[in-house]
VOBA-1610 file (N, C-alpha, C; in pm, whole numbers, padded with zeros to 5 digits, always signed):
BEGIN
Unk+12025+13858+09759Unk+11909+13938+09783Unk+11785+13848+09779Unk+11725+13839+09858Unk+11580+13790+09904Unk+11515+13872+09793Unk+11378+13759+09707Unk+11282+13798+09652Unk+11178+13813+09758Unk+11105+13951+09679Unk+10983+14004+09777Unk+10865+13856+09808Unk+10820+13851+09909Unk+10716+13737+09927Unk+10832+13570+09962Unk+10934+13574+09943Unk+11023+13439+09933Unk+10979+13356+10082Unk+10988+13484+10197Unk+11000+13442+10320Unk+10864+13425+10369Unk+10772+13483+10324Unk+10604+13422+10321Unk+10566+13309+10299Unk+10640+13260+10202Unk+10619+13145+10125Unk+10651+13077+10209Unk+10741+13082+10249Unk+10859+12985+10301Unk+10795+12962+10491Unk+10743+13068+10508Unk+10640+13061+10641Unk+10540+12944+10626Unk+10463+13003+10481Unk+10383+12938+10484Unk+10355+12771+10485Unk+10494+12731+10406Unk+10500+12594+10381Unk+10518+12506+10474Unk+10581+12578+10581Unk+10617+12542+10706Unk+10486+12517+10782Unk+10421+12594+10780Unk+10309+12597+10832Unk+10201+12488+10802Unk+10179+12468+10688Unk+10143+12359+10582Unk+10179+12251+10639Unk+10318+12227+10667Unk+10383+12086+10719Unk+10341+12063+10839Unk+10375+12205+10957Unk+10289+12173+11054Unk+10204+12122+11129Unk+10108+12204+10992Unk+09923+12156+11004Unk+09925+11990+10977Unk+10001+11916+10914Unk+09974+11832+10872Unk+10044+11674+10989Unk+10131+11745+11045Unk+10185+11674+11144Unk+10127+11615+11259Unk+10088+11519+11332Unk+10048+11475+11463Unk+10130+11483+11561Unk+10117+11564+11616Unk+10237+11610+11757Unk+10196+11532+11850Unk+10076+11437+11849Unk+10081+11375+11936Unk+10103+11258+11910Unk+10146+11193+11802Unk+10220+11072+11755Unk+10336+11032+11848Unk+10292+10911+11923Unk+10382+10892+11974Unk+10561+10876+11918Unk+10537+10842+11842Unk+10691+10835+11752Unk+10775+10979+11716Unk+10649+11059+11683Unk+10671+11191+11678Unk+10728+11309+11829Unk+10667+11248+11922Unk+10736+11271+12048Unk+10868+11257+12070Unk+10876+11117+12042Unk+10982+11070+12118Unk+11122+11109+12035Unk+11101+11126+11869Unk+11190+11194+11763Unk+11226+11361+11830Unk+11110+11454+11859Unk+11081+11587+11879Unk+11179+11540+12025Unk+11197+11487+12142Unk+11227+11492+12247Unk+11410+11490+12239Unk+11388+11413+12098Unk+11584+11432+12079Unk+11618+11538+12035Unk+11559+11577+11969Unk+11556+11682+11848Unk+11598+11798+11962Unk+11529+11847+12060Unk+11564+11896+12182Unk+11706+11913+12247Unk+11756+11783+12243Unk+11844+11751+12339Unk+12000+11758+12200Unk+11967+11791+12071Unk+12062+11790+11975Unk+12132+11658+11965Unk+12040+11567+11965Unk+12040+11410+11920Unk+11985+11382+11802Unk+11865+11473+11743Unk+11813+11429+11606Unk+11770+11517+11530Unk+11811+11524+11373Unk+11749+11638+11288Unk+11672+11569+11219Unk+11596+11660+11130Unk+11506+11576+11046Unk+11479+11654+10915Unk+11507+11595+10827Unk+11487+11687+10704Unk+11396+11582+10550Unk+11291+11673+10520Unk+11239+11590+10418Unk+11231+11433+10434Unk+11130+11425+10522Unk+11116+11308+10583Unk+11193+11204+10626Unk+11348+11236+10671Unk+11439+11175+10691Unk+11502+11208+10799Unk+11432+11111+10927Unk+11473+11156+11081Unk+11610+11081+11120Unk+11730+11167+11149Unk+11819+11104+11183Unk+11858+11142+11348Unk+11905+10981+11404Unk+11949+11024+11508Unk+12091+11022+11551Unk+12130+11113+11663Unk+12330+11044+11723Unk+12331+10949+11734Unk+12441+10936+11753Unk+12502+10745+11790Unk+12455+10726+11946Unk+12457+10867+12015Unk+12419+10874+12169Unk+12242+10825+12193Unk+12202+10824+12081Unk+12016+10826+12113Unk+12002+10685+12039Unk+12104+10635+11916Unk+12093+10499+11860Unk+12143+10396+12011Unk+12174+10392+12069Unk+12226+10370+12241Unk+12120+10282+12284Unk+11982+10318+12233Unk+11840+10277+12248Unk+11807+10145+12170Unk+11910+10088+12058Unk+11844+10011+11999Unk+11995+09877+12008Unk+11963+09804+11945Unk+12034+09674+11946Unk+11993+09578+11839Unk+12102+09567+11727Unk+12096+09455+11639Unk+12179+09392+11657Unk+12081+09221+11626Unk+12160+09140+11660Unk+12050+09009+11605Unk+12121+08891+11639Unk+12028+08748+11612Unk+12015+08704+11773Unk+11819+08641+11740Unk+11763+08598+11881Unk+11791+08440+11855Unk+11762+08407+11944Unk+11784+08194+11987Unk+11697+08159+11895Unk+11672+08208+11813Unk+11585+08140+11678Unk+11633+08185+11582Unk+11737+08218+11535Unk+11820+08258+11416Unk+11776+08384+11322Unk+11688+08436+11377Unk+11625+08558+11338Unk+11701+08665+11349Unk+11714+08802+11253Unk+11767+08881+11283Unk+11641+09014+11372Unk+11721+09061+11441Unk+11611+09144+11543Unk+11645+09269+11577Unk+11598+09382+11566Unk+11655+09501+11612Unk+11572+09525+11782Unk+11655+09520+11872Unk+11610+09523+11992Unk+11577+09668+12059Unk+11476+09711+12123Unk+11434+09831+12137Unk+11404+09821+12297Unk+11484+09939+12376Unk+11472+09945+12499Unk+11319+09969+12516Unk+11331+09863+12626Unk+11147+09864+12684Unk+11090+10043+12692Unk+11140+10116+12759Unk+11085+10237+12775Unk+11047+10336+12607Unk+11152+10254+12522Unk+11155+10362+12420Unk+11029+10290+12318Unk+10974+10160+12352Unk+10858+10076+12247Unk+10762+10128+12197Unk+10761+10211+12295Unk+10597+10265+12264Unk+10625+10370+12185Unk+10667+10408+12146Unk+10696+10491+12042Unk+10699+10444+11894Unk+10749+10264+11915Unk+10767+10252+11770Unk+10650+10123+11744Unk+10567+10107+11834Unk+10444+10023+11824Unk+10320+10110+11703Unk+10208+10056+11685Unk+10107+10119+11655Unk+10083+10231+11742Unk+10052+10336+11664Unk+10018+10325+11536Unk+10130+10357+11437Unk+10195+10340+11439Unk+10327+10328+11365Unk+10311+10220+11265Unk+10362+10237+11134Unk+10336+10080+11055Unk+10463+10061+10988Unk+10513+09994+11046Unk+10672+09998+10977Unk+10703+09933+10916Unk+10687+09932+10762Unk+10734+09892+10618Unk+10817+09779+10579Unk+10908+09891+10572Unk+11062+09793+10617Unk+11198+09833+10665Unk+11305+09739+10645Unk+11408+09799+10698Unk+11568+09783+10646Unk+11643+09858+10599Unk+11781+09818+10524Unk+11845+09834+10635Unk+11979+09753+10603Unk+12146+09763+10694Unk+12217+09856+10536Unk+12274+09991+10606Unk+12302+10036+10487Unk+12438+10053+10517Unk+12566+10023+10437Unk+12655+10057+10495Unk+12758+10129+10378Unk+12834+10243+10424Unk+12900+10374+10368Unk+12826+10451+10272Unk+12709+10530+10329Unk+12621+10582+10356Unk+12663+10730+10422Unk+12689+10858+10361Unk+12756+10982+10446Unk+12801+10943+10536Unk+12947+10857+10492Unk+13065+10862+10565Unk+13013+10759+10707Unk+12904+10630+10744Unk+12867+10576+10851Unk+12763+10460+10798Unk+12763+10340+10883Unk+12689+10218+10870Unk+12549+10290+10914Unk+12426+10231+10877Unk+12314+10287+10937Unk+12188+10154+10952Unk+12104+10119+11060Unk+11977+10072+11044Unk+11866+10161+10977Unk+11812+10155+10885Unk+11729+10258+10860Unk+11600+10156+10866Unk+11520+10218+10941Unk+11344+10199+10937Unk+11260+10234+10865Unk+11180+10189+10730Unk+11092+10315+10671Unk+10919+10247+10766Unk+10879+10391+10775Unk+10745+10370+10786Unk+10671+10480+10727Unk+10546+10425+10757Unk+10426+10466+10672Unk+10412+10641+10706Unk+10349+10735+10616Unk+10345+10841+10677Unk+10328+10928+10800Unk+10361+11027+10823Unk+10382+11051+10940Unk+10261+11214+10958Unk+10167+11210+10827Unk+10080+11285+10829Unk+09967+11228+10763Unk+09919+11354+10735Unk+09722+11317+10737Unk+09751+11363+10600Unk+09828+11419+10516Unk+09825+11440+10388Unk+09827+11319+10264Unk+09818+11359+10160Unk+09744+11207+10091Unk+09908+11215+09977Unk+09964+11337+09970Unk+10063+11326+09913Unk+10183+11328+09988Unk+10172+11312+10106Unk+10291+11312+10224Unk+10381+11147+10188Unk+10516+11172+10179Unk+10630+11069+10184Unk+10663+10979+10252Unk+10673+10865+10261Unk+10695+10798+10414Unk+10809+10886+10415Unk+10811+10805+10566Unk+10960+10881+10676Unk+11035+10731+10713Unk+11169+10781+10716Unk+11280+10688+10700Unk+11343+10747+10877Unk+11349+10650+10941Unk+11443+10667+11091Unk+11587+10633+11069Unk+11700+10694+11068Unk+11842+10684+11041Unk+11899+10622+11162Unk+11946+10498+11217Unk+11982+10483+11362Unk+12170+10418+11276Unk+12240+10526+11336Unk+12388+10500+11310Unk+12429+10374+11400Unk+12520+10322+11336Unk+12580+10179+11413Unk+12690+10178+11386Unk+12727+10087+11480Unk+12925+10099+11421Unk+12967+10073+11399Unk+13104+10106+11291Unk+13161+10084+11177Unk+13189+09922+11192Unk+13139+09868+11106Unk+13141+09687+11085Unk+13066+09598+11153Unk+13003+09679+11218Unk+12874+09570+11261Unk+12783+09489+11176Unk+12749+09573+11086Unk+12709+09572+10986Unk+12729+09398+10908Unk+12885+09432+10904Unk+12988+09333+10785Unk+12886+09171+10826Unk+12870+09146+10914Unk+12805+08993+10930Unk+12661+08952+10863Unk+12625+09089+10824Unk+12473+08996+10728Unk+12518+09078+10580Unk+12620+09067+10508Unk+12668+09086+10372Unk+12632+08955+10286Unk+12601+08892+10338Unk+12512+08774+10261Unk+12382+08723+10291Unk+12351+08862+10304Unk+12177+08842+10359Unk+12104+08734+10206Unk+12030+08684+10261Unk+11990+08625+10152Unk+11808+08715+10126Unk+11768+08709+10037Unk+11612+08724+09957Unk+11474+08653+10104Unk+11398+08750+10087Unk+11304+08730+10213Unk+11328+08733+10332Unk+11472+08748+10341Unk+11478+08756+10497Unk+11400+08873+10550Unk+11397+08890+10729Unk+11324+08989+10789Unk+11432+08991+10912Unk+11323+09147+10941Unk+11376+09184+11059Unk+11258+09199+11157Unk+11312+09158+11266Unk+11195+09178+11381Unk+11230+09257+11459Unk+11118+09343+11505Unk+11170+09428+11615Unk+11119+09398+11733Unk+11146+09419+11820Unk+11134+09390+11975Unk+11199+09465+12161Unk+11112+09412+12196Unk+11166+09523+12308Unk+11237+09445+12378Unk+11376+09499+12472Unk+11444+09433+12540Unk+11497+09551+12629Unk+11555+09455+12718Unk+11593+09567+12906Unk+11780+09531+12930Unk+11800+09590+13018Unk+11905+09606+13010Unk+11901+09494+13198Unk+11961+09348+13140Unk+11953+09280+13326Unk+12083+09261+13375Unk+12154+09313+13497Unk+12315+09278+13507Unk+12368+09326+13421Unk+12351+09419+13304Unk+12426+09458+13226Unk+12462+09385+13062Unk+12337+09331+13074Unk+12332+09254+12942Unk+12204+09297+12892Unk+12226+09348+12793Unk+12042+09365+12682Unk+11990+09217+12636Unk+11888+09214+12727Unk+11807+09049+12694Unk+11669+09097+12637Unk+11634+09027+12512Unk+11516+09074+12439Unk+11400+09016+12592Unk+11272+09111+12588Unk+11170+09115+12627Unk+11056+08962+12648Unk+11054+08954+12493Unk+10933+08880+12472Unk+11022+08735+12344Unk+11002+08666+12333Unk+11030+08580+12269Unk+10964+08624+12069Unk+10877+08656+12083Unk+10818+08681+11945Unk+10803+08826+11966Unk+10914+08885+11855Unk+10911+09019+11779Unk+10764+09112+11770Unk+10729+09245+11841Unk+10580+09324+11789Unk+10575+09338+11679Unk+10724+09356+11569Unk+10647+09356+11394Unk+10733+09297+11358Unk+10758+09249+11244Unk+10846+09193+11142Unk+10838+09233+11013Unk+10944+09318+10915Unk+10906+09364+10833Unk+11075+09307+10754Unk+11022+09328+10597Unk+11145+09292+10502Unk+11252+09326+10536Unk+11417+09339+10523Unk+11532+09325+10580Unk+11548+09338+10416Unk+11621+09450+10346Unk+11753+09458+10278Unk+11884+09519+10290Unk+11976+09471+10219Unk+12124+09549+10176Unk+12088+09691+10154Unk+12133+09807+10113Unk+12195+09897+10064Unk+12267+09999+10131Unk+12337+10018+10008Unk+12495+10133+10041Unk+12610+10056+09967Unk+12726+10083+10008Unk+12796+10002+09967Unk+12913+09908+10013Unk+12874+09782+09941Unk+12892+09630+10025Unk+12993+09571+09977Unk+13041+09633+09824Unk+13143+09572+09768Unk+13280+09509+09778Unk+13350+09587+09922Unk+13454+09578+09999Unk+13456+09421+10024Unk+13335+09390+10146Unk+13291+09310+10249Unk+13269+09153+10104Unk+13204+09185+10057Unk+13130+09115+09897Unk+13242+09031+09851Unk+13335+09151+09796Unk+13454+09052+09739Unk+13568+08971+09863Unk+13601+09011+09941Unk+13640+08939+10028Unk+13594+08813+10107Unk+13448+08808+10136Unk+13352+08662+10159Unk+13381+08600+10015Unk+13394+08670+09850Unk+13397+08585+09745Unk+13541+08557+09732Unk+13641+08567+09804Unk+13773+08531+09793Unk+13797+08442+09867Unk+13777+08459+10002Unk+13759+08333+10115Unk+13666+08219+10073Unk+13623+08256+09990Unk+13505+08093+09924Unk+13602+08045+09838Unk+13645+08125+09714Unk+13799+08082+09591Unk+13831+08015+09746Unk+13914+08073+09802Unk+13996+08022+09862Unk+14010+07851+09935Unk+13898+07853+10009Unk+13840+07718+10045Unk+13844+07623+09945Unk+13790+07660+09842Unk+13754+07584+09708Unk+13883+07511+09705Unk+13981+07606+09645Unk+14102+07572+09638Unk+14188+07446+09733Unk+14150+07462+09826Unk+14217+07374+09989Unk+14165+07275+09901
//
C-alpha cells in the first residue's frame, strides 16, 4: 500500500533532478540518444551503456606506449569540453562483466550533485593485459575513424589525459602473472 503524498514526492524529486540537468549538454545528448534506442540506463549518477553502443570506443596502446581509449570521430564531441573528465578505472568482475569506467565532473548546476561515472562494457579479458598497471599511469582519450577497416587514432596527442586505475577483481589474473614470475625465477 502506497503512503498518501509518496507519489508527490517522488514527482517531485524527479522534477528537482530535472531542473537541475542540462539537456543541452552535449554528453547528455548523446547518453539520452541511447537511452532511446535501449542501449543505456542511468541510475544515481551511473550511466551505463550495451556492449552495442560501447562499439564506439576502443582501448588499446598508441606508438608511444600510452594507454588510450579511442573514441569514434563522430561520437568526440560529446566527450570534449565541457565535459571534465577526472578519471578512469579498467574494472574487471564487476556485475558479472569487465568495464572502462569514466568519472567526470558533475553533470548539474547543483552544488551537492555527484559526479557521474560512464560504464562502457568490454570483453571478457581484454582487460587481463594492464593487471600490472603500475602507479601514475594515465589514460588518454582520443578520437579515431574507422580506415579500410582498421580503427586508426585521429590525432597523435590525446584531447585529455586523466589518471588510469585497477578496480574490481584482479586476483585471478594477479596470482597467475605472480606464478609465471616463481616460475621464470626458478628456470
Amino acid at each position: 500500500m502506497m503512503r498518501e503524498g509518496s507519489t508527490m514526492s517522488s514527482r517531485r524529486q524527479t522534477k528537482r533532478v530535472q531542473d537541475q540537468l542540462d539537456f543541452d549538454h552535449p554528453f547528455l545528448r548523446w547518453f539520452a540518444a541511447h537511452v532511446r534506442m535501449n542501449a543505456g540506463t542511468f541510475y544515481k549518477g551511473e550511466f551505463f551503456v550495451t556492449p552495442l553502443a560501447s562499439r564506439q570506443f576502443a582501448l588499446g596502446i598508441d606508438d608511444t606506449g600510452r594507454t588510450v581509449l579511442g573514441i569514434m570521430e563522430h561520437t568526440v564531441e560529446a566527450f570534449e569540453a565541457p565535459v571534465v573528465w577526472e578519471s578512469a578505472s579498467l574494472v574487471r568482475n564487476v556485475r558479472g562483466s569487465d568495464w572502462v569506467v569514466l568519472k567526470a565532473g558533475a553533470f548539474t548546476e547543483a552544488d551537492e550533485a555527484s559526479p557521474g561515472r560512464l560504464w562502457l562494457p568490454v570483453s571478457s579479458g581484454l582487460l587481463n593485459g594492464w593487471a600490472n598497471l603500475e602507479d601514475g599511469e594515465r589514460l588518454g582519450l582520443s578520437p579515431m575513424r574507422r580506415i579500410n577497416g582498421t580503427l586508426t587514432l585521429v590525432d597523435s596527442e590525446p584531447f585529455c589525459e586523466i589518471p588510469l586505475t585497477l578496480n574490481g577483481n584482479w586476483s585471478d589474473i594477479l596470482e597467475t602473472s605472480e606464478n609465471a614470475a616463481d616460475t621464470e625465477k626458478g628456470s
